[in-house]
C-alpha positions, -999 to 999 in steps of 0.1 A, spaced: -737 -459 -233 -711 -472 -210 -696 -441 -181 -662 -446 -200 -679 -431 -231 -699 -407 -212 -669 -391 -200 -653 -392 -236 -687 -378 -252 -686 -349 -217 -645 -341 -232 -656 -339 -267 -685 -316 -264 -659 -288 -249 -643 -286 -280 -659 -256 -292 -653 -238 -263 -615 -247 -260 -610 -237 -296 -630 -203 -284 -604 -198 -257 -576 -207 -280 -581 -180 -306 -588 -155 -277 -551 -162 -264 -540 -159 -305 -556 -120 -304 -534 -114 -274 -506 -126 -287 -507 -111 -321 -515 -77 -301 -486 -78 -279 -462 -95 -307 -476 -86 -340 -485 -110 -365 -453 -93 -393 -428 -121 -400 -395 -111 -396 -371 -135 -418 -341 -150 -410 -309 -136 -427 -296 -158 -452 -265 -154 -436 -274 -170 -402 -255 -194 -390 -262 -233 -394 -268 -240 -357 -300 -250 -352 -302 -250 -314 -329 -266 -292 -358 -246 -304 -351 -260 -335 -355 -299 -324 -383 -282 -303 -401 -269 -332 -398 -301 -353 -412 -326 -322 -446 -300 -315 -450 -300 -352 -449 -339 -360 -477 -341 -334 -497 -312 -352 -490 -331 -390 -500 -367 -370 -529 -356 -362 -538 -335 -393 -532 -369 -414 -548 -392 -391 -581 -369 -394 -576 -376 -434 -572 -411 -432 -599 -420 -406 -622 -410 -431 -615 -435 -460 -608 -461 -429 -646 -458 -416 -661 -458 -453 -683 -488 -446 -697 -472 -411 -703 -437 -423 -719 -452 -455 -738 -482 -445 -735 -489 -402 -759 -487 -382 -757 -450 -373 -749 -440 -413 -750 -411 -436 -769 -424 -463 -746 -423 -497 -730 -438 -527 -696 -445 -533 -694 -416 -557 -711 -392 -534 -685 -406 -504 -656 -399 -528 -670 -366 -535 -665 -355 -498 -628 -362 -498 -626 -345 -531 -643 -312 -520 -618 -310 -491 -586 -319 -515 -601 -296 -535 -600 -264 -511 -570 -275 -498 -559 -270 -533 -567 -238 -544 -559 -222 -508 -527 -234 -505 -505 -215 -526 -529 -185 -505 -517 -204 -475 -480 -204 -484 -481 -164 -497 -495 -157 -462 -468 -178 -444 -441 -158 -464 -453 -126 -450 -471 -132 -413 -459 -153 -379 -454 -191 -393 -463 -197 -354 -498 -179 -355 -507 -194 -385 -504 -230 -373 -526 -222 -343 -553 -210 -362 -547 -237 -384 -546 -263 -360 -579 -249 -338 -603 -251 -371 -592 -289 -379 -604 -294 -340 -638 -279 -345 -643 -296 -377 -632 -327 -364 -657 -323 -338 -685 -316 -362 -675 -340 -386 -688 -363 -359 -712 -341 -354 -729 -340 -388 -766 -356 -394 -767 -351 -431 -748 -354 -461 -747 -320 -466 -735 -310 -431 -706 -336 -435 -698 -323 -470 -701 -290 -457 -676 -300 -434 -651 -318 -451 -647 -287 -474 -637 -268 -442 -609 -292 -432 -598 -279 -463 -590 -244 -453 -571 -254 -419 -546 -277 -435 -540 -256 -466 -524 -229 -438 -506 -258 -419 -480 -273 -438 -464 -243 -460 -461 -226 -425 -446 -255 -405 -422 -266 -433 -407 -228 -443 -406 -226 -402 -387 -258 -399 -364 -249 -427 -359 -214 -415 -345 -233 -384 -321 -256 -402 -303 -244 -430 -274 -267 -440 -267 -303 -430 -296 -312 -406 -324 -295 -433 -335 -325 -447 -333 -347 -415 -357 -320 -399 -378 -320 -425 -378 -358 -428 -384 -357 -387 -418 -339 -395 -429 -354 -424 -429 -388 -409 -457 -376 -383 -476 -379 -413 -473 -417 -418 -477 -421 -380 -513 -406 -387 -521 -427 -418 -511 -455 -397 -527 -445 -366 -556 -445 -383 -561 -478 -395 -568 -482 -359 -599 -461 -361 -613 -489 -369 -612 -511 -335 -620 -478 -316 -654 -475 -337 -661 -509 -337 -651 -537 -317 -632 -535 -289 -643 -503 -279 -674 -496 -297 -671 -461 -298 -689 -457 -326 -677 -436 -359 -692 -401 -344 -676 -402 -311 -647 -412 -326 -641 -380 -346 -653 -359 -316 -627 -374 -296 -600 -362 -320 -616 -330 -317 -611 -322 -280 -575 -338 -286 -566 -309 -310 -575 -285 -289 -562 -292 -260 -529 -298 -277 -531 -265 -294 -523 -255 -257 -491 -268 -258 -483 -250 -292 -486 -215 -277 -464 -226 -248 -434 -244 -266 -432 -233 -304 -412 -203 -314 -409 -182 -344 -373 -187 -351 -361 -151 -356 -367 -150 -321 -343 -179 -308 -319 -166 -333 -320 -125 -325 -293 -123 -299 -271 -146 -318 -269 -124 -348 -241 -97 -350 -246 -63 -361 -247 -68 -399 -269 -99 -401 -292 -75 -379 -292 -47 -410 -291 -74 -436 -327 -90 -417 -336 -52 -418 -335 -46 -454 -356 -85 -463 -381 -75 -439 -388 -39 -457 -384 -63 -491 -411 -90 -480 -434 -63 -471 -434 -50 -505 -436 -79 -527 -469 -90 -546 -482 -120 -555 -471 -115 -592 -436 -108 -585 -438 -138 -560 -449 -160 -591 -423 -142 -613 -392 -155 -590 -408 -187 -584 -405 -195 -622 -377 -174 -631 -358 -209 -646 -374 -243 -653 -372 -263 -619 -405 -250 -606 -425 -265 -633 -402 -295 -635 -413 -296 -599 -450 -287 -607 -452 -316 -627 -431 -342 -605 -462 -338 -579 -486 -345 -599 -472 -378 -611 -467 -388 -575 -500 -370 -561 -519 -393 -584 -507 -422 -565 -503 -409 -529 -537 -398 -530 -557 -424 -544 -540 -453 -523 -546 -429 -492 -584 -425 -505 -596 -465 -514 -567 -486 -506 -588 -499 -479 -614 -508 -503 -591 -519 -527 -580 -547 -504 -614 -555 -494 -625 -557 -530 -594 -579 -539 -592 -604 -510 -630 -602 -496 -614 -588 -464 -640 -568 -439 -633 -532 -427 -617 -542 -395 -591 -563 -413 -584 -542 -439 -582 -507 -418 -549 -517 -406 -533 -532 -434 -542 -508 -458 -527 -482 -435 -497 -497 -413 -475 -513 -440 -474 -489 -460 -472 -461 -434 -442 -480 -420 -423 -479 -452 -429 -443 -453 -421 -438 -422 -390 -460 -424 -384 -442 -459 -387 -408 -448 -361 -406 -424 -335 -432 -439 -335 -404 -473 -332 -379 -454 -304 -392 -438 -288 -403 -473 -295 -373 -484 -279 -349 -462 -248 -365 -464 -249 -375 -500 -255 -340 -507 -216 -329 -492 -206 -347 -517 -232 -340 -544 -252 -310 -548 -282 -329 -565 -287 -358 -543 -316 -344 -527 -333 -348 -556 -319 -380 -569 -328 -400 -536 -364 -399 -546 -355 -404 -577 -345 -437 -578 -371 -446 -552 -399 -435 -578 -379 -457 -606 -380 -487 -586 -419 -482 -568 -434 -475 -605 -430 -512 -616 -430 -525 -587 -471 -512 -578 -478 -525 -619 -466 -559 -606 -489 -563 -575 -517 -553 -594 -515 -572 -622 -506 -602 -612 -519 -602 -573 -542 -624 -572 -512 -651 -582 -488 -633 -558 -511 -635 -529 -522 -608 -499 -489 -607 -486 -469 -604 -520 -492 -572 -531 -485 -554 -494 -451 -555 -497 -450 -544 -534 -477 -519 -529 -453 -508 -498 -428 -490 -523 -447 -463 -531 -444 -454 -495 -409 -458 -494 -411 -436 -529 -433 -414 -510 -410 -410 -479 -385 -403 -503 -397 -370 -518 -419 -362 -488 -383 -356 -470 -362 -339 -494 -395 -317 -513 -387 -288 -493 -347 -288 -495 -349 -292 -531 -369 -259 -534 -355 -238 -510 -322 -244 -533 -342 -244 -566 -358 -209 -564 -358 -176 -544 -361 -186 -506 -383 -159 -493 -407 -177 -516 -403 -210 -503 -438 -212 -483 -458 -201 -514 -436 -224 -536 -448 -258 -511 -481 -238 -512 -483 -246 -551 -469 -279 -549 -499 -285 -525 -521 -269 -552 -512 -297 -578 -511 -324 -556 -540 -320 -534 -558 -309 -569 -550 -342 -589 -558 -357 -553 -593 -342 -559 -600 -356 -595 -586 -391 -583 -607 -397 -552 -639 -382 -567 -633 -404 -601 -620 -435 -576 -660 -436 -569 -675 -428 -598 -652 -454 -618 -665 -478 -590 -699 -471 -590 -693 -481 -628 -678 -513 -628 -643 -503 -633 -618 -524 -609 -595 -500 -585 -567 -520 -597 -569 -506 -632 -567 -473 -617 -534 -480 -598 -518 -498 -626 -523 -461 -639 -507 -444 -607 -475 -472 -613 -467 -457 -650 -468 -420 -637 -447 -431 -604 -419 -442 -628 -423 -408 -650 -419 -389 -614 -386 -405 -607 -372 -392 -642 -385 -357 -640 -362 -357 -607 -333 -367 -624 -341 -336 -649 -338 -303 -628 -310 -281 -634 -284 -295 -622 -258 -278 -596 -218 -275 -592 -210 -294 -563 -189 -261 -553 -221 -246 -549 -231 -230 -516 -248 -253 -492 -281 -240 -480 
């Protein structure tokens, strides 16, 4: 081992005891500041100030590295399963990791999302973000299948309290024309990470030869040191916004707090499905989770499979084109949306839309007749799903908050999360077993292309709003 990766291996192993310290600073913070959220009056102004740009730049690092952690894994499938320092596995067992972490994340999201409707969105991203760096360490760490399984089930619990939190936070910030351009902001940290990731790759193998252990470990010590810069720059927003508000919005914030304290989980699920957009919604995800998640979980393989392409070469291509298009997608829908939307109440929704019509046919294409379209024909095709994916990922959050009750906003992303991280579950796990079979991944995607189209017509049918309608 070379003194560069010495020193990287010395970093990684503090990341237990950094994440120690980290929660010891959350105690003293919840003990001097509480842990109640205190909501923002629906009357507050739309002005988000600089904690609000604030908020959304810590945050996009947070989600970058969340999804880089995610995508690492499918990435270094051929290390972990069959290098020289492997796990020993089949393809089905290997899918069955990433399905047991989709799978928590799942069912303790809508949790996730109830407890980021009642308790500090801020405290809950720190602990969030300090167990992903510890498992991230031991992920690297692990010396049997069952340790990595183990886990990989855990990463499930700190993301499932991440992104309800961080998106009803950013939201809470921006409230009327720069909502779905701050969402938008965050979301495309995500692609960053897919595409980051990709890159895994060449710091596992060659040029760097990290190997796929000290590679997670790395990531590890990363998290936590950056959770560092969480405690010191991101604010709850009721606190940016306190001295702003005049008497009344004061009494109004008052009488939601005493109202959020007293609401259950049933009457959370009651208001979240008090008209039909939620389960329009419901089902919308899992039309476009089926996709997301399987081309996130073996697109790499897919490629390999398809062009004989090694890991190296198809890491990043697997991840960078289409994390571009997402990322390019992302923030050019927000944009259209936002100002769309002064025009037209419904245009947050029908951006994606259309971007689901048009990605549906376009994945069907590339996989059925790829091999006469060639590499570069079935990237660019394939690529539209991300720019379908950008599409909703910017405009998911502003499409609820005006759909339903918004003091239930976090659990309302928390169920969406359920769905899609569920169908996300079924897909990678039966991704592998279907491979193990015989079946081709292609046949599984042409799948994902008939339920893309589907999404983008469930968009066009929620309820549809005045354009006099207030503008929140």
């Amino acid at each position: 081992m070379t003194e560069n990766h010495t020193l990287l291996s010395y970093l990684a192993d503090m990341t237990p005891w950094g994440g120690l310290i980290i929660v010891i600073i959350a105690i003293m913070i919840a003990l001097k500041k509480g842990v109640k959220l205190i909501p923002v009056p629906k009357n507050a102004p739309d002005n988000p100030g600089k904690w609000a740009w604030i908020a959304v730049a810590i945050l996009w690092v947070v989600v970058m590295l969340n999804y880089f952690d995610r995508q690492l894994m499918s990435v270094l499938n051929k290390s972990i399963t069959e290098g020289a320092d492997k796990i020993p596995m089949t393809q089905e067992q290997f899918g069955a990791i990433t399905a047991v972490f989709l799978l928590i994340y799942a069912v303790l999201s809508p949790i996730g999302g109830y407890l980021a409707d009642r308790y500090s969105r801020k405290l809950l991203i720190m602990v969030s973000l300090v167990v992903w760096s510890i498992v991230t360490y031991m992920t690297g760490a692990s010396s049997s299948y069952a340790e990595l399984f183990t886990w990989r089930a855990l990463m499930g619990v700190s993301e499932a309290f991440y992104i309800p939190a961080a998106l009803a936070l950013i939201t809470d910030y921006h409230r009327g024309k720069t909502r779905s351009l701050a969402t938008g902001l965050h979301m495309s940290g995500i692609y960053a990470g897919q595409a980051l990731a990709g890159y895994g790759a060449l710091m596992a193998g060659d040029p760097c030869q990290l190997g796929w252990r000290l590679t997670f470990e790395v990531f590890g010590f990363i998290g936590v040191a950056y959770a560092l810069i969480v405690i010191l720059f991101l604010r709850d927003p009721e606190g940016a916004k306190e001295a702003e508000a005049p008497a009344e919005a004061t009494a109004t914030e008052e009488k939601q707090e005493e109202a959020k304290e007293s609401f259950t989980m049933g009457e959370v699920l009651r208001g979240l499905f008090a008209t039909r957009a939620m389960a329009i919604l419901l089902l919308m995800i899992f039309c476009a989770g089926f996709a997301n998640w399987f081309l996130l979980s073996w697109y790499p393989r897919l490629l390999q499979d398809m062009f004989g392409l090694t890991e190296a070469q198809a890491g990043p291509h697997a991840t960078q084109w289409a994390s571009i298009a997402k990322y390019v997608a992302v923030l050019a829908a927000a944009v259209i949306a936002d100002r769309w939307y002064l025009r037209n109440c419904n245009a947050r929704a029908y951006v994606p839309g259309i971007a689901f019509c048009l990605a549906g046919p376009c994945v069907l294409i590339a996989m059925i007749f790829g091999s006469y379209l060639g590499f570069a024909a079935v990237l660019a095709l394939v690529a539209m799903q991300g720019v379908a994916q950008g599409s909703i990922d910017a405009t998911l959050m502003p499409v609820l908050r005006s759909s339903i009750d918004e003091r239930f906003s976090a659990t309302g992303y928390g169920l969406l999360n359920f769905v899609s991280a569920g169908v996300g579950a079924l897909i990678t796990w039966m991704g592998g077993m279907l491979k193990d079979s015989g079946v081709k991944l292609e046949v599984i995607l042409c799948s994902a292309g008939i339920l893309m189209f589907f999404c983008g017509w469930l968009l066009f049918c929620l309820p549809k709003k005045s354009n006099d309608a207030a503008k929140v």
